[in-house]
ROLUM-390565 format. One record per atom (N, C-alpha, C, O): x, y, z; residue in three letters; residue number from 1. Coordinates in steps of 0.1 Angstrom, whole numbers, plus 5000, padded with zeros to 4 digits. Example, Ala and Ser with C-alpha at 12.3 -4.5 7.8 and 13.67 -1.06 7.14 Angstrom:
   xx   yy   zz rest  nr
 5132 4943 5078  ala   1
 5123 4955 5078  ala   1
 5132 4967 5078  ala   1
 5142 4967 5085  ala   1
 5128 4978 5071  ser   2
 5137 4989 5071  ser   2
 5129 5000 5079  ser   2
 5134 5011 5080  ser   2
This chain:
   xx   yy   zz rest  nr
 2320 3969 3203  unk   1
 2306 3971 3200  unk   1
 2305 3977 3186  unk   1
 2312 3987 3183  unk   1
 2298 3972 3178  unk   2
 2295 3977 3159  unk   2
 2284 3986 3166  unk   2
 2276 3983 3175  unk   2
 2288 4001 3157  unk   3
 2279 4009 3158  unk   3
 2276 4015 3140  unk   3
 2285 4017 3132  unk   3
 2261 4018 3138  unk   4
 2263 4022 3123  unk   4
 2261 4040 3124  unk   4
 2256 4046 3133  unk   4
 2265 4043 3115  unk   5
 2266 4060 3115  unk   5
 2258 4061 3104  unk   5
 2261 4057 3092  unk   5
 2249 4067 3107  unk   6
 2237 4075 3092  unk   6
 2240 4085 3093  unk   6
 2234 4091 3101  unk   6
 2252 4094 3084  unk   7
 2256 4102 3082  unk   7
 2244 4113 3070  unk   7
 2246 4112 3058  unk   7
 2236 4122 3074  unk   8
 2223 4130 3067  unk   8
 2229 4145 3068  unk   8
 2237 4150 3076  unk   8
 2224 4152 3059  unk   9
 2225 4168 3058  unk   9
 2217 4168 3044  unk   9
 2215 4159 3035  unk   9
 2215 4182 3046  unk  10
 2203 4189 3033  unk  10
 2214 4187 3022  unk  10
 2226 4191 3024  unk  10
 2209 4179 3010  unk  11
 2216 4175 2998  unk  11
 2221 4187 2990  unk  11
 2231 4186 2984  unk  11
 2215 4195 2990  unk  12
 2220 4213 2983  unk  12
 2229 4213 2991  unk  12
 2238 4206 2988  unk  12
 2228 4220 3002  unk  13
 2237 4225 3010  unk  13
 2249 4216 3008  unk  13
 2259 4219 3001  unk  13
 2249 4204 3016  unk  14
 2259 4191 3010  unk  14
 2269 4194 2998  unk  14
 2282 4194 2998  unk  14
 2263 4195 2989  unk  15
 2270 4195 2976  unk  15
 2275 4208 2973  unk  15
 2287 4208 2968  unk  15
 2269 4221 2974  unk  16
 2276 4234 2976  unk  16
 2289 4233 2985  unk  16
 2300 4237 2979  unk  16
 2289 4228 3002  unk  17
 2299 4224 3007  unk  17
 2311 4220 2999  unk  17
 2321 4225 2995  unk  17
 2306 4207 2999  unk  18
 2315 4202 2994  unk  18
 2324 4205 2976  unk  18
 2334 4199 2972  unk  18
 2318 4213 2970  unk  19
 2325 4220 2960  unk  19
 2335 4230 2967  unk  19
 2347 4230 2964  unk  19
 2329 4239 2977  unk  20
 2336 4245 2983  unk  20
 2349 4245 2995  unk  20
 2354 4254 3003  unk  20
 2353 4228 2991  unk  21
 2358 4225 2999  unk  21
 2360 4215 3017  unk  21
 2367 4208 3024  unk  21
 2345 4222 3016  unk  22
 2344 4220 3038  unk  22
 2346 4206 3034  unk  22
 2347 4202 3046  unk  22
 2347 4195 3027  unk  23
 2344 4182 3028  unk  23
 2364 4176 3028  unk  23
 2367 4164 3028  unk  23
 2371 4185 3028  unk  24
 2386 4181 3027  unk  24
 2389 4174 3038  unk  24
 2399 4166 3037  unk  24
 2383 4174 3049  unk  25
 2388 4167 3062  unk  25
 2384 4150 3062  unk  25
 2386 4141 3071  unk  25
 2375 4148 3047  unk  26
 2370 4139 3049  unk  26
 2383 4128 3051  unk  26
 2385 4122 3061  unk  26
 2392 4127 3038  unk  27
 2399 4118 3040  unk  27
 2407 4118 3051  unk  27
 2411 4106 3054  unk  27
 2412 4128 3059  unk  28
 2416 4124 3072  unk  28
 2411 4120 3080  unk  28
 2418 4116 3089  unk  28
 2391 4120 3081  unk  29
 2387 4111 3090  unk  29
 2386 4092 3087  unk  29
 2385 4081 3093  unk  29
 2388 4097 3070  unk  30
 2386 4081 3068  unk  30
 2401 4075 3071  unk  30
 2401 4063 3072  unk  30
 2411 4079 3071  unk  31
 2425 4077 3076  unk  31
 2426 4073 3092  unk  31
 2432 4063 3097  unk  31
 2419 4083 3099  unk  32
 2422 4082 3112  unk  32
 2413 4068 3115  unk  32
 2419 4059 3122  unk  32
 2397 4065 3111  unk  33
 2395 4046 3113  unk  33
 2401 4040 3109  unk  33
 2403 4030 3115  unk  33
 2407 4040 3095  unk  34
 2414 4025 3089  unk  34
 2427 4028 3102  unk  34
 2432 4018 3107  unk  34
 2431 4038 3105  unk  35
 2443 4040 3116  unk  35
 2439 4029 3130  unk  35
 2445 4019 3135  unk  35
 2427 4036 3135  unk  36
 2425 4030 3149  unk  36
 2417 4011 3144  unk  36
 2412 4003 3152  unk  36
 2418 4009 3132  unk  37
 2412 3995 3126  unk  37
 2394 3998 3134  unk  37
 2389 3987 3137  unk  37
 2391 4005 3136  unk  38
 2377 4002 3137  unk  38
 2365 4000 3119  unk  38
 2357 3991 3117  unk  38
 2368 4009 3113  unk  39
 2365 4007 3099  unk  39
 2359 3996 3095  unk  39
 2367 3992 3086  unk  39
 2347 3987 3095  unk  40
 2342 3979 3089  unk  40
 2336 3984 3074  unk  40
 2344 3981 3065  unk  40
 2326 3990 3072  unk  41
 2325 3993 3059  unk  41
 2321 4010 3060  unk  41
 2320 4017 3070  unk  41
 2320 4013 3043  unk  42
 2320 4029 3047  unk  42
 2310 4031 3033  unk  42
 2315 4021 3027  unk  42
 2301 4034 3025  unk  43
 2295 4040 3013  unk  43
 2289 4051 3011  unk  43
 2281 4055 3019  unk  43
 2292 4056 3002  unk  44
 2282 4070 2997  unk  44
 2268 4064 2990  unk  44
 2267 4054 2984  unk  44
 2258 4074 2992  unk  45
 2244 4069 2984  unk  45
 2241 4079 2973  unk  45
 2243 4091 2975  unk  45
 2237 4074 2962  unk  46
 2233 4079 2954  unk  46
 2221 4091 2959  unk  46
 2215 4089 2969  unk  46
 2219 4104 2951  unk  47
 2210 4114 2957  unk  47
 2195 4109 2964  unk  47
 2194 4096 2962  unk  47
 2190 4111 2967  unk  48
 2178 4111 2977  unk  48
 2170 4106 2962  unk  48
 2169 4095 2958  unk  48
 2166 4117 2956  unk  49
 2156 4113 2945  unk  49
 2159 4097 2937  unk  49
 2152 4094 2927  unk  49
 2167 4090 2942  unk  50
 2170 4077 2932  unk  50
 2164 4070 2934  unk  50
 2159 4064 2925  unk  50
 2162 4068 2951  unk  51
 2154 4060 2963  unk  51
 2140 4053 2952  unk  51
 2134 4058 2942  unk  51
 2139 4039 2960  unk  52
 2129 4039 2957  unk  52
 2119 4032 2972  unk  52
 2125 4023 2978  unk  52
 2108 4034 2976  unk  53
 2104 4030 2988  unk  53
 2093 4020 2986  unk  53
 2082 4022 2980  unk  53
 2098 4008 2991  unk  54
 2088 3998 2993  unk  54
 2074 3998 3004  unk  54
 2075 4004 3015  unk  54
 2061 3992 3001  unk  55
 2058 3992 3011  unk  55
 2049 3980 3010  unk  55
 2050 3975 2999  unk  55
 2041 3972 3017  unk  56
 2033 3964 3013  unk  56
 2022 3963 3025  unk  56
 2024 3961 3037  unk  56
 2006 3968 3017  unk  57
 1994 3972 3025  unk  57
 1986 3962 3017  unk  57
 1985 3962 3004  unk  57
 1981 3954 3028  unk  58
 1968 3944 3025  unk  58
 1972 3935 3010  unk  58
 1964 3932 3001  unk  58
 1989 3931 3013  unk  59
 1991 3924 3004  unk  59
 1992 3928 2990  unk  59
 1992 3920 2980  unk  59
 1995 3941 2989  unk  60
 1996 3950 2978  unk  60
 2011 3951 2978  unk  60
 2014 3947 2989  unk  60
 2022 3955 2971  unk  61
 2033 3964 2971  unk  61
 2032 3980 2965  unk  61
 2031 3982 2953  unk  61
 2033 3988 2972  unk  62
 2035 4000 2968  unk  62
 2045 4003 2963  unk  62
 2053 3994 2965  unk  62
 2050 4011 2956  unk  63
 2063 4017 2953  unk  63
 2060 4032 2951  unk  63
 2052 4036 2943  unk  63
 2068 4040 2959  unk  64
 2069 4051 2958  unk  64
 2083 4056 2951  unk  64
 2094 4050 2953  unk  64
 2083 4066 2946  unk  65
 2098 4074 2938  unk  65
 2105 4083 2953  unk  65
 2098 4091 2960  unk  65
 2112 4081 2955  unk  66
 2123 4089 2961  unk  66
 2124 4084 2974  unk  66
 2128 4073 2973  unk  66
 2122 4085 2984  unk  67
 2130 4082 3000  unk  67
 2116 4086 3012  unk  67
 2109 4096 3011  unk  67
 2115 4074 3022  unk  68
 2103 4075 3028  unk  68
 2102 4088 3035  unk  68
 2091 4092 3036  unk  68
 2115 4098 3042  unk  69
 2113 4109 3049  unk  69
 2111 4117 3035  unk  69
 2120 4118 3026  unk  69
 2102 4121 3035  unk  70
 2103 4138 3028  unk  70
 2108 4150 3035  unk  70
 2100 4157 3040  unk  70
 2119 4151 3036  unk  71
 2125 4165 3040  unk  71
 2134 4171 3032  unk  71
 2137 4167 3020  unk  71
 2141 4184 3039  unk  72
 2155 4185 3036  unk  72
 2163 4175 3036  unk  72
 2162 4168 3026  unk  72
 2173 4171 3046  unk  73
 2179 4162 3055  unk  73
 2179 4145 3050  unk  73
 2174 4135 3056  unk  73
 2184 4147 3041  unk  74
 2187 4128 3039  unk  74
 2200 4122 3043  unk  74
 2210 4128 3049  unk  74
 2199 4110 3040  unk  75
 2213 4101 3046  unk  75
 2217 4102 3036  unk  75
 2211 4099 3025  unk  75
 2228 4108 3036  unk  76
 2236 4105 3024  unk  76
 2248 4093 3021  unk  76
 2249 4089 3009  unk  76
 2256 4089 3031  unk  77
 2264 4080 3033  unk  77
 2261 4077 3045  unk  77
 2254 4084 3053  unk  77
 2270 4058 3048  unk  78
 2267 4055 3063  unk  78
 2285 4043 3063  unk  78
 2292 4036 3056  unk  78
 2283 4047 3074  unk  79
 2300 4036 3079  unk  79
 2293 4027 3089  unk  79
 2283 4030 3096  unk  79
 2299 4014 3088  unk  80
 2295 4009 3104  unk  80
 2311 4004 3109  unk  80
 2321 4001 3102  unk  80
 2310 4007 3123  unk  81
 2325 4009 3128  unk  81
 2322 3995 3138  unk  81
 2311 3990 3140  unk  81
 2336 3990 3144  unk  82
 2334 3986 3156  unk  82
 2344 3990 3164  unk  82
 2356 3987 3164  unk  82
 2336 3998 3173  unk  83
 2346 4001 3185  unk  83
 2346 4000 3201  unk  83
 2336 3994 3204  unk  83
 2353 4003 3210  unk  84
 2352 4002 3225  unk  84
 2335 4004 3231  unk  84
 2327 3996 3236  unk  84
 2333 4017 3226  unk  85
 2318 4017 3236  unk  85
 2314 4029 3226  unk  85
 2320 4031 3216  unk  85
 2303 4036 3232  unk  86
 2293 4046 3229  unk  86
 2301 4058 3227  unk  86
 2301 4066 3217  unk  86
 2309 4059 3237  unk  87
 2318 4075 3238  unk  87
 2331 4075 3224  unk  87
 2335 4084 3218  unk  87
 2333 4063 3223  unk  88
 2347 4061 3214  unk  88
 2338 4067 3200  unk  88
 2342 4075 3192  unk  88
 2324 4061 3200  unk  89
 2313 4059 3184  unk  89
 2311 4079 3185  unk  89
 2313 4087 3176  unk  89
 2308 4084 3198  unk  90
 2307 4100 3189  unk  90
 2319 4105 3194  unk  90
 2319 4117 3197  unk  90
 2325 4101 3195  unk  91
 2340 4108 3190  unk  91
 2345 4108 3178  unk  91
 2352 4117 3173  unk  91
 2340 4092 3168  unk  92
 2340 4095 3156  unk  92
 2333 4103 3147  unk  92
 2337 4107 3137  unk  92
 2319 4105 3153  unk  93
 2306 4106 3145  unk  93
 2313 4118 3148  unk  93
 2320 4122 3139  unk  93
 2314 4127 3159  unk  94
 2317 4144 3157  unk  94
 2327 4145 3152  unk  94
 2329 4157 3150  unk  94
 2339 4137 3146  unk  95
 2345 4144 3138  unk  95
 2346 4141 3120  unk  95
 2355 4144 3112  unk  95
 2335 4136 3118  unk  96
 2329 4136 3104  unk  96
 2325 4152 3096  unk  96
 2317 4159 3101  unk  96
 2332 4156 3086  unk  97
 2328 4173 3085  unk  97
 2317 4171 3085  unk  97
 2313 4179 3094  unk  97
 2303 4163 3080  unk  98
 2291 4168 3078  unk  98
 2282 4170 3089  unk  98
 2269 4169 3088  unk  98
 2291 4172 3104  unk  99
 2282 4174 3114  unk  99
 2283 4190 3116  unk  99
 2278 4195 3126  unk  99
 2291 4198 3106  unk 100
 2290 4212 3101  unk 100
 2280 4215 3098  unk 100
 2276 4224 3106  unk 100
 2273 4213 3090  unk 101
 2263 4211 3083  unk 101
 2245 4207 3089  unk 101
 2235 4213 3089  unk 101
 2248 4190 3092  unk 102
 2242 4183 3093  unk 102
 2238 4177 3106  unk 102
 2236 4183 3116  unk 102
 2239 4160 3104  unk 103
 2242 4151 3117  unk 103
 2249 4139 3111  unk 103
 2252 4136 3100  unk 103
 2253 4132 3127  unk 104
 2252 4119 3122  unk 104
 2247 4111 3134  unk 104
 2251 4111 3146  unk 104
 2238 4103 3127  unk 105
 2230 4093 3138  unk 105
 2237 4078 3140  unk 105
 2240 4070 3131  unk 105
 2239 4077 3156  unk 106
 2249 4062 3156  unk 106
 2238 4057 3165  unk 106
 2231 4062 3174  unk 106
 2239 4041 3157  unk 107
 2229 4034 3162  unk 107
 2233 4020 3165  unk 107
 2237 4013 3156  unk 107
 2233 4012 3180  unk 108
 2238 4002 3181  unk 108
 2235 3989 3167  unk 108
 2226 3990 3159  unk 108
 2241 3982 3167  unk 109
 2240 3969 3160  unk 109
 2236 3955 3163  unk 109
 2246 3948 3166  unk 109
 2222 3949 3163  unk 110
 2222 3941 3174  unk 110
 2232 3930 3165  unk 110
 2235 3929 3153  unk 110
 2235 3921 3177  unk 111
 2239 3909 3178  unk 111
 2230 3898 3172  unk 111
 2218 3897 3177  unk 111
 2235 3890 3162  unk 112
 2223 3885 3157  unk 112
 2208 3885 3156  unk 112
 2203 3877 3148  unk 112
C-alpha cells in the first residue's frame, strides 16, 4: 500500500532544531527505508513563504503569495513510501525526528 507522509512543524522552531542538532536522526531514518526498500520518493520544500496558491473563481485565477493554510505549522517535506499496511506507515511516520516538534500526516494513495 503507497502511503504519502506530509511531514509539517512550525518553520522557526524547525530550523532552530535543526541547527541545534534534533534533526541528526534524520539520516538514520532515511537509511532504515532505503533498508526496508519501502522508499519511493522523499523532498524537502522550499520555506512556506515561496508558495504560491492558485485558485480560480468565476473563471478568474487568483494568485495569492505564500501557502493556502495560514498558520504556524507548514509542510515542510513529504516521502511517499510503499509499505505492508497502515501500522508498518506510522511506525515510520513516528520515527521521523520532526514528530518532536511537529506532525506527520499519512495519507492513503489512491489507485489510479
Amino acid at each position: 500500500m503507497r502511503y504519502l507522509l506530509l511531514i509539517s512543524a512550525d518553520e522557526v522552531t524547525a530550523q532552530e532544531r535543526k541547527v541545534a542538532g534534533a534533526y541528526d536522526r534524520f539520516t538514520e531514518w532515511m537509511a532504515d527505508l532505503e533498508r526496508r526498500g519501502v522508499l519511493e520518493l522523499h523532498a524537502g520544500l522550499h520555506p512556506s513563504p515561496t508558495a504560491t496558491t492558485v485558485r480560480v473563481r468565476d473563471e478568474e485565477v487568483l494568485l495569492t503569495d505564500g501557502p493556502f493554510v495560514e498558520g504556524r505549522e507548514q509542510v515542510g517535506e513529504f516521502a511517499l513510501i510503499n509499505c505492508r499496511d497502515l501500522d508498518e506507515a506510522i511506525e515510520i511516520a513516528a520515527g521521523h525526528p520532526a514528530t518532536a516538534i511537529g506532525q506527520v500526516e499519512i495519507r492513503p494513495v489512491r489507485d489510479a
